[in-house]
C-alpha positions in Angstrom: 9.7 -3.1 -74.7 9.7 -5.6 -72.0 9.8 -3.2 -69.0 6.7 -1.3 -70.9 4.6 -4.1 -71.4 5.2 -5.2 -68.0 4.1 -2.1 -66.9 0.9 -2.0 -68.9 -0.1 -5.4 -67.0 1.3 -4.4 -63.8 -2.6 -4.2 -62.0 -3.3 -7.5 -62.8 0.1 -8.9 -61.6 0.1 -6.5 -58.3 -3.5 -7.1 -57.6 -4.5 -10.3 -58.3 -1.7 -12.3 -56.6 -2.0 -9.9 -53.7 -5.5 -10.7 -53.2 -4.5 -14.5 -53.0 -1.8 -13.2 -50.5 -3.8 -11.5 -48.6 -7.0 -14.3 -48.6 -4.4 -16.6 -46.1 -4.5 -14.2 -43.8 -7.7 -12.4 -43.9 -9.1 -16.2 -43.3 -6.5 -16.9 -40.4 -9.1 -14.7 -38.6 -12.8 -15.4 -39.5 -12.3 -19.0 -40.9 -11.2 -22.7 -38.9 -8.5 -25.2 -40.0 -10.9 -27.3 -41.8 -12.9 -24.4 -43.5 -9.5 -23.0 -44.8 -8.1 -26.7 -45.9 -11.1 -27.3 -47.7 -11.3 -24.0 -49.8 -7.4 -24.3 -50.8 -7.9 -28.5 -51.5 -10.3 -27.1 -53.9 -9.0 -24.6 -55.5 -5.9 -27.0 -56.3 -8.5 -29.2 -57.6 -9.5 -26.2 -59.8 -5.9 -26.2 -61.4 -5.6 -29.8 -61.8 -9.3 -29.7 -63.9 -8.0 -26.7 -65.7 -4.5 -28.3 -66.8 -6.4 -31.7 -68.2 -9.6 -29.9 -69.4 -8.8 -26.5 -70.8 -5.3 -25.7 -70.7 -4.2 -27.5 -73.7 -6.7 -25.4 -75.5 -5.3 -22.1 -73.6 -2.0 -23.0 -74.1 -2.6 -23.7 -78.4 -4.1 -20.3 -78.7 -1.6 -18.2 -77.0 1.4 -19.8 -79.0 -0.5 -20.2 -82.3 -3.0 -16.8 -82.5 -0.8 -14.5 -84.1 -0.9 -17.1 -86.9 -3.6 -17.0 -89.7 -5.1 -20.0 -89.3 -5.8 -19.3 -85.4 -7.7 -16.0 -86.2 -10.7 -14.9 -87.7 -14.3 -16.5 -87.1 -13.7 -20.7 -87.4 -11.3 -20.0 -84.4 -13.4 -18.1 -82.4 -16.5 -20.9 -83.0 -14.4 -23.7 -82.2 -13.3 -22.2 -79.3 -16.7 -21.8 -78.1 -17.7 -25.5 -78.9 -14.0 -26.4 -76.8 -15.5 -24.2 -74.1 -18.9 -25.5 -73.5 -17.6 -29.4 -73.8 -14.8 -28.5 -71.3 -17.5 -26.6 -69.1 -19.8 -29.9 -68.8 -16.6 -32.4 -68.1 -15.3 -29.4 -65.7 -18.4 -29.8 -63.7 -18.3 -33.7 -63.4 -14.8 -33.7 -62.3 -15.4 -31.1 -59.7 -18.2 -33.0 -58.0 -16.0 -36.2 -58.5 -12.8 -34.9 -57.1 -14.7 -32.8 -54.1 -16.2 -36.4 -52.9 -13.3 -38.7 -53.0 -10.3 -36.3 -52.2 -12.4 -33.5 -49.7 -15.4 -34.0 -48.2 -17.3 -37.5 -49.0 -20.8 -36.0 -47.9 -21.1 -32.1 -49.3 -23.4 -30.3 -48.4 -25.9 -28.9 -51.7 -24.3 -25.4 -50.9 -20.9 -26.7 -51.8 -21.2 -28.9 -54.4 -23.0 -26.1 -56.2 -20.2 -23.1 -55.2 -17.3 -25.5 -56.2 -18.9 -26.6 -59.6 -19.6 -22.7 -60.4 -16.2 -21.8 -58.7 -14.4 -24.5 -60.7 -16.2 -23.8 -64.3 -16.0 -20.1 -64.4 -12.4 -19.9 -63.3 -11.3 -21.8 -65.6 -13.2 -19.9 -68.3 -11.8 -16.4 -67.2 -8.4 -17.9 -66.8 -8.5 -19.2 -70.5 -9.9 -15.7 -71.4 -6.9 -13.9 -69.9 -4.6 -16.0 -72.0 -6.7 -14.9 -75.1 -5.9 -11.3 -73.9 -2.6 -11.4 -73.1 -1.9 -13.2 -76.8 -3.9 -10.5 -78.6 -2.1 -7.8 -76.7 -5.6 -6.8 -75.0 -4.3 -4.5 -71.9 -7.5 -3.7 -70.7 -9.3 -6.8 -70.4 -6.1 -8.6 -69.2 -6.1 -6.0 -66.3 -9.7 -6.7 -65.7 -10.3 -10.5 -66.0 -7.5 -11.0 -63.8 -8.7 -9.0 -61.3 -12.1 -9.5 -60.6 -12.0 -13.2 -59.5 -9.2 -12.6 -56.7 -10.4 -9.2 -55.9 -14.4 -9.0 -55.8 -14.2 -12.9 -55.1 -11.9 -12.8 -52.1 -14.1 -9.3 -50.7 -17.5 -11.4 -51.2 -16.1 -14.4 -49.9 -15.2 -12.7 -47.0 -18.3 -10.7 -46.4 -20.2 -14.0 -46.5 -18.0 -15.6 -43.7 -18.8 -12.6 -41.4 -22.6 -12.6 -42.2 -23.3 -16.5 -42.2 -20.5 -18.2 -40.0 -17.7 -20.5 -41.0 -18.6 -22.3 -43.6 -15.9 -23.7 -46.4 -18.7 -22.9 -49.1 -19.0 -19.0 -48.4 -15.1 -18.5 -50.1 -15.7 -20.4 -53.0 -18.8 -18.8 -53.7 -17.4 -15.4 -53.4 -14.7 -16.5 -55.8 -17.6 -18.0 -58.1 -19.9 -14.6 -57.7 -16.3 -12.6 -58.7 -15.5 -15.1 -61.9 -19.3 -14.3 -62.9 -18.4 -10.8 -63.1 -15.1 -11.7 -65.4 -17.6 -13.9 -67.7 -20.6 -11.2 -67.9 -17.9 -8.5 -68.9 -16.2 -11.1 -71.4 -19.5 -11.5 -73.3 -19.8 -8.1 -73.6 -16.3 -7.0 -74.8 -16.0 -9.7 -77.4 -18.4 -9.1 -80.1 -17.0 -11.7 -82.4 -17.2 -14.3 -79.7 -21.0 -14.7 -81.2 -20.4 -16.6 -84.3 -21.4 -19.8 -83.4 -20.4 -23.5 -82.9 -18.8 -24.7 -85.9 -15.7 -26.9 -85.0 -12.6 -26.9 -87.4 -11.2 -30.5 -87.2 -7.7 -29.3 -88.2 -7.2 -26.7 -85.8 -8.3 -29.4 -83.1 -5.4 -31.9 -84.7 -3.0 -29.3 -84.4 -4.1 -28.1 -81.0 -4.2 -31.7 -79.4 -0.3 -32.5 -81.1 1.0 -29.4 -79.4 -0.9 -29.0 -76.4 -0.8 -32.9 -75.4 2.5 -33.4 -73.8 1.3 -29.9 -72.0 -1.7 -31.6 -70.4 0.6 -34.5 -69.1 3.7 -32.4 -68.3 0.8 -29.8 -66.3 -0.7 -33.0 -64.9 2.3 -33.7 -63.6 3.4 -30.1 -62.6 0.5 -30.3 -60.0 1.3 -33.3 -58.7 4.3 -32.2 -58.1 3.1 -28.5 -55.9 0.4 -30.2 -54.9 1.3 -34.0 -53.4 2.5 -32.6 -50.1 -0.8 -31.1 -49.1 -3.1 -34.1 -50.2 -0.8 -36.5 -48.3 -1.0 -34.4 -45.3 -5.0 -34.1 -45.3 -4.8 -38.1 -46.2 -2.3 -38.6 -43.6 -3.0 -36.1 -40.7 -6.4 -34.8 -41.7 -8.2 -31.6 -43.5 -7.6 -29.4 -40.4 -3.6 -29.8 -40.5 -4.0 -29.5 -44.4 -5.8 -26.2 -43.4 -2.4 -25.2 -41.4 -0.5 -26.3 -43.4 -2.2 -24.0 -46.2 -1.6 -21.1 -43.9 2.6 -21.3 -44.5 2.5 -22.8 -47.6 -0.3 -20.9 -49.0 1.9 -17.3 -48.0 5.2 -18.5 -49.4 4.2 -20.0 -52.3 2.0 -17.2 -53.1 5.1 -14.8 -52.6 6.7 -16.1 -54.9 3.8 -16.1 -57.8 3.6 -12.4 -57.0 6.8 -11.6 -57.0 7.1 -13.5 -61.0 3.9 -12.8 -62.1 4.7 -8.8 -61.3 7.2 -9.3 -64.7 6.6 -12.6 -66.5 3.2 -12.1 -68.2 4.6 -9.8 -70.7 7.7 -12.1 -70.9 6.3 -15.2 -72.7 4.2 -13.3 -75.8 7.5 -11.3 -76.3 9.8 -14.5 -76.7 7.1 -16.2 -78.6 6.9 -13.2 -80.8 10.7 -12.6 -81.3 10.9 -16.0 -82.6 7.8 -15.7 -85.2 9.4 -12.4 -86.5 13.1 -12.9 -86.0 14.2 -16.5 -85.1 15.8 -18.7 -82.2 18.7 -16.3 -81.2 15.9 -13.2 -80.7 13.9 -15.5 -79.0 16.7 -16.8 -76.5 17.8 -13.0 -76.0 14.4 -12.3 -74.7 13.9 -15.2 -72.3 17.7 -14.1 -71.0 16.0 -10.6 -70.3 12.7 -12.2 -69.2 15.0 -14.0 -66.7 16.9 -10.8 -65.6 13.9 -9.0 -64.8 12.6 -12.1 -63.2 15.2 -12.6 -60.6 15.6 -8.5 -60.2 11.9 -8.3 -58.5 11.3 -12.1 -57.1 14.8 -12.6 -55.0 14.7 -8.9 -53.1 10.7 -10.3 -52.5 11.2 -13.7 -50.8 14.5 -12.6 -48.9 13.0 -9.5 -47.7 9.8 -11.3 -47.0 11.4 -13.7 -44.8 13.7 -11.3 -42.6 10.6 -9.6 -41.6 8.1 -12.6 -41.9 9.0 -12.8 -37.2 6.4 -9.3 -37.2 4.8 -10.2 -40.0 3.4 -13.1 -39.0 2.5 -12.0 -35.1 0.6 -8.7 -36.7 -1.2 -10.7 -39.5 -1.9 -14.6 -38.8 -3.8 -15.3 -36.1 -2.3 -16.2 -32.8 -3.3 -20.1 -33.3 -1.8 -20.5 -36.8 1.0 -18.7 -35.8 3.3 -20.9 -34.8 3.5 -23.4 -37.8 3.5 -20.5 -40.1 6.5 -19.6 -38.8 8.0 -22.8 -39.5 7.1 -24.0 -42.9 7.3 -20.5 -44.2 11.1 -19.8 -44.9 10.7 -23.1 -47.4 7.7 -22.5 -48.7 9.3 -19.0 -50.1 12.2 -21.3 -51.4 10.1 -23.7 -52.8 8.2 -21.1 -54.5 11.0 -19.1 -55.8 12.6 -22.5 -57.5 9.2 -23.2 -59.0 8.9 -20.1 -60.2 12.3 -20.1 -61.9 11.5 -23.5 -63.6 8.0 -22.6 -65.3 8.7 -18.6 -65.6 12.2 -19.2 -67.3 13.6 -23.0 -67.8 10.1 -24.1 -69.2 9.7 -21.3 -71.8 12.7 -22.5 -73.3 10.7 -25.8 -74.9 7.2 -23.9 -75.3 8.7 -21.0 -76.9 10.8 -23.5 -79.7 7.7 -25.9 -79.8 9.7 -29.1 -78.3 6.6 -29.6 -75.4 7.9 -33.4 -74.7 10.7 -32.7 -72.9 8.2 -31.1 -70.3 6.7 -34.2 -69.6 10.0 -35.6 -67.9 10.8 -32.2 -65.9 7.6 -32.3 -64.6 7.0 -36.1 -63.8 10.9 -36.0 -62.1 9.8 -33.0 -60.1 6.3 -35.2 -59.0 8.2 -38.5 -58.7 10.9 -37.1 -56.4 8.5 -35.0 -54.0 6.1 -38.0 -54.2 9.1 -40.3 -52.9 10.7 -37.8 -50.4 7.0 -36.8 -48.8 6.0 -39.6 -47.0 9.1 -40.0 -44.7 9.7 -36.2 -44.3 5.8 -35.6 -43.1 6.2 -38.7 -40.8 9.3 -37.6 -39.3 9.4 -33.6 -39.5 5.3 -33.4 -39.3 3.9 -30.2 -41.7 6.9 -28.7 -42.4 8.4 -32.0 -44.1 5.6 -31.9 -46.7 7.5 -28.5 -47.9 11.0 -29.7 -47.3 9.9 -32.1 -49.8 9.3 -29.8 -52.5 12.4 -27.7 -52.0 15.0 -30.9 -52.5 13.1 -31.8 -55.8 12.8 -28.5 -57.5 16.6 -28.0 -56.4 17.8 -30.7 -58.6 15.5 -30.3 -61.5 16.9 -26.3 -61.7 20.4 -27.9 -61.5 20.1 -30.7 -63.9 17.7 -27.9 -66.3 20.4 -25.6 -66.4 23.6 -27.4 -67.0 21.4 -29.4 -70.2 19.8 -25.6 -71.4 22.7 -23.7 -71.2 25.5 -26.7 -71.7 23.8 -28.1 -75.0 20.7 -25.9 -75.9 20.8 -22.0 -77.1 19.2 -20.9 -74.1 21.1 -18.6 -72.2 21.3 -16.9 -68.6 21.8 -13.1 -67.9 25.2 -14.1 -65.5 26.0 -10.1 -65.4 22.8 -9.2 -64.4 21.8 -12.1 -61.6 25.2 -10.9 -59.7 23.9 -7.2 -59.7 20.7 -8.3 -58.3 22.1 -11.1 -55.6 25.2 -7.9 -54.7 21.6 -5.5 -54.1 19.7 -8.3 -52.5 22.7 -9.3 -50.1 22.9 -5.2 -49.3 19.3 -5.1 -48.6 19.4 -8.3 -46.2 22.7 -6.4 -44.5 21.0 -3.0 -44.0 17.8 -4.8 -42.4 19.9 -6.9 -40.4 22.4 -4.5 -38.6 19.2 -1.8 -38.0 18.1 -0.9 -34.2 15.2 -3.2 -33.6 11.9 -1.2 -32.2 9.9 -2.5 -30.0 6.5 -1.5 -31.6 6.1 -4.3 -34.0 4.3 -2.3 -36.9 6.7 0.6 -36.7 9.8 -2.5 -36.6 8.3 -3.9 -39.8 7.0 -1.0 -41.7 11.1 0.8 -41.1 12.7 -2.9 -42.3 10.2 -2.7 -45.3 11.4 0.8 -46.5 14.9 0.8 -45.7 15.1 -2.8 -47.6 13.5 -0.8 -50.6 15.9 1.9 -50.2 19.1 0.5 -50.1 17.7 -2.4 -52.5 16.7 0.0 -55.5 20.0 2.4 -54.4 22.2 -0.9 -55.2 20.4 -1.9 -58.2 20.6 1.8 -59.7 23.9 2.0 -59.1 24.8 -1.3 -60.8 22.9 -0.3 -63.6 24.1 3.0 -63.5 25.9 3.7 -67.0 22.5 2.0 -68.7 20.3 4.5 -66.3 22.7 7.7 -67.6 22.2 6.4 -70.8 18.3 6.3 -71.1 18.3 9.6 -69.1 20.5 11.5 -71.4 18.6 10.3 -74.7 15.1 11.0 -73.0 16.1 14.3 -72.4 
């Protein structure tokens, strides 16, 4: 069920994250340093707005909407009244944060594109959770898509129209969110009931959801310190290069999860509704599996051929420190990713959300206390190296507590077939001829890494492959 779910949401996991991708480097080329540091310093702003203002609420409907009392029309009408609020406070913090952290004198043009960029993302993202949680293929597909995808196309188009200006992306991102809203109010017929506001479901939403606000809080401090410090310390242009490395690996590694692990939550969360903690624990373990099957080939094989990569796709002046904080940035982004697509589901999928606040604040704390010296000794890259030593030791200290004295438990079998197919695809790329053409010397390392990667995997899982074939036949 998991691999057919997955596969059901598989064009808003391909697309959307590879639109994000591929935004780093489209803007290598039309956009400066400071035009590209300002767009990503706001859109972490965006998450940091979302996790305080509206993510609690996200977060209470997708683990409590298969439950009666999160259904029907007083739901739906509180949910609007949460939305508007949250809208209003979203817009405040936006201008707030965009003064004192970005740019202290905005122009009209960008106050205006963040607040509409800011507000209407964090509507549609709320909106896919409500789609994923009600098993809703077709609008997850589409609100996930149009954002990244007709946002990052307009954005674009406005850069090569008007010039460089850090407001053009975020108003293409806004113009693509207004699409997501506009098709939302369409699709949801019962979203018109209203403003009513159900006190209990706000008690119970606030006592589940408010460790998540301070653990998420937290969470972004903790992926986001590094580049504030560096546009505190060294400016918004080296933020802006930094973005470039940082921006790619990390954004690896959310397509490489997100490709499995939006199916992989609602299933757990369901398996313990219907059949209790063991079900539940089974499900993360193949949630896990599957994780680690598609994000470890990803970053590996992304950073043996990131040398072409980079010279065929960044431009020539970003090129250099790209090169450098890249390999860490994929690590970085593959141990985040295994803490909040694996470790993490653990507590929100047995209701224990507390616990979240310490993994998260240890994960800011450390990078927090490790930044400062690594930036001013290593430069750019140091911000990064931060991040890597702190979400080593919270997977490390995570997993001996989970799996030492919780039920959670780790497909062993399963993560030595996939490091055994990954080491085979890093061999085969490795020991092949090198061409000179670059493009023909990435796109052969690209195919003979899928090759021998799936080859591997199928053979590992071979008796489980004979199996489904002989009963599908």
């Amino acid at each position: 069920m998991l691999i057919k779910k997955t596969l059901k949401l598989l064009p808003a996991q391909l697309l959307s994250p590879l639109a994000q991708f591929a935004s780093i480097l489209i803007w290598t080329h039309i956009a400066s340093s400071e035009t590209i540091g300002i767009a990503t310093l706001v859109a972490g702003q965006q998450e940091l707005i979302r996790t305080i203002l509206l993510a609690w609420w996200s977060q209470y409907a997708l683990r409590f909407i298969g439950e009666a009392h999160a259904s029907g029309k007083v739901f739906q009408s509180t949910s609007n009244s949460v939305l508007l609020v949250s809208a209003l406070a979203q817009s405040i913090a936006a201008v707030i944060m965009l003064r004192v952290f970005v740019v202290s004198e905005p122009s009209h043009l960008l106050v205006l594109s963040v607040v509409f960029f800011v507000v209407l993302r964090c509507i549609n993202q709320h909106n896919v959770n409500i789609a994923a949680a009600r098993s809703k293929t077709l609008d997850y597909n589409i609100l996930s898509i149009v954002g990244p995808v007709f946002g990052l196309g307009i954005g674009v188009v406005l850069l090569i129209l008007f010039g460089d200006n850090p407001a053009y992306p975020l108003l293409g991102y806004a113009l693509g969110e207004s699409i997501g809203l506009i098709y939302s109010l369409v699709r949801n017929k019962s979203g018109w009931v209203g403003w009513q506001v159900d006190c209990s479901i706000l008690k119970q939403a606030y006592g589940y959801s408010l460790p998540l606000i301070l653990s998420g809080a937290l969470a972004w401090s903790a992926g986001n310190l590094s580049r504030y410090i560096i546009d505190h310390e060294l400016g918004v242009a080296a933020a802006g290069d930094y973005a470039v490395g940082f921006g790619l690996g990390q954004r690896a590694a959310t397509l490489a999860a997100m490709l499995v692990t939006a199916a992989g939550l609602p299933l757990a969360i369901l398996r313990m509704q219907e059949s209790g903690i063991a079900a539940a624990m089974q499900q993360l373990a193949e949630n896990c599996a599957l994780l680690l099957a598609t994000m470890l080939p990803c970053l590996v094989g992304l950073y043996l051929v990131s040398p072409d990569l980079v010279q065929l796709a960044v431009a020539k002046k970003f090129q250099k420190v790209t090169l450098e904080i890249l390999p860490w940035a994929l690590l970085s982004g593959g141990l985040y990713s295994f803490i909040y697509n694996y470790l993490n589901h653990y507590f929100l999928v047995t209701k224990n959300t507390r616990p979240l606040i310490a993994v998260d604040g240890t994960l800011a704390l450390i990078t927090l206390g490790l930044s400062f010296p690594l930036i001013h000794s290593l430069g750019l890259v140091g911000g990064v190296i931060a991040m890597v030593l702190a979400s080593s030791g919270v997977v490390l200290i995570l997993l001996v507590y989970l799996l030492g004295s919780r039920e959670l438990c780790f497909p062993t079998k399963d993560a030595l077939k996939v490091i055994v197919a990954t080491i085979a695809m890093a061999a085969a790329i490795l020991i092949k001829p090198e061409f000179i053409d670059l493009k023909i010397n990435l796109g052969s390392n690209i195919v003979i890494g899928i090759i021998v990667y799936a080859t591997a995997l199928a053979f590992g899982y071979r008796s489980r492959l004979q199996h489904y074939f002989k009963h599908k036949n």
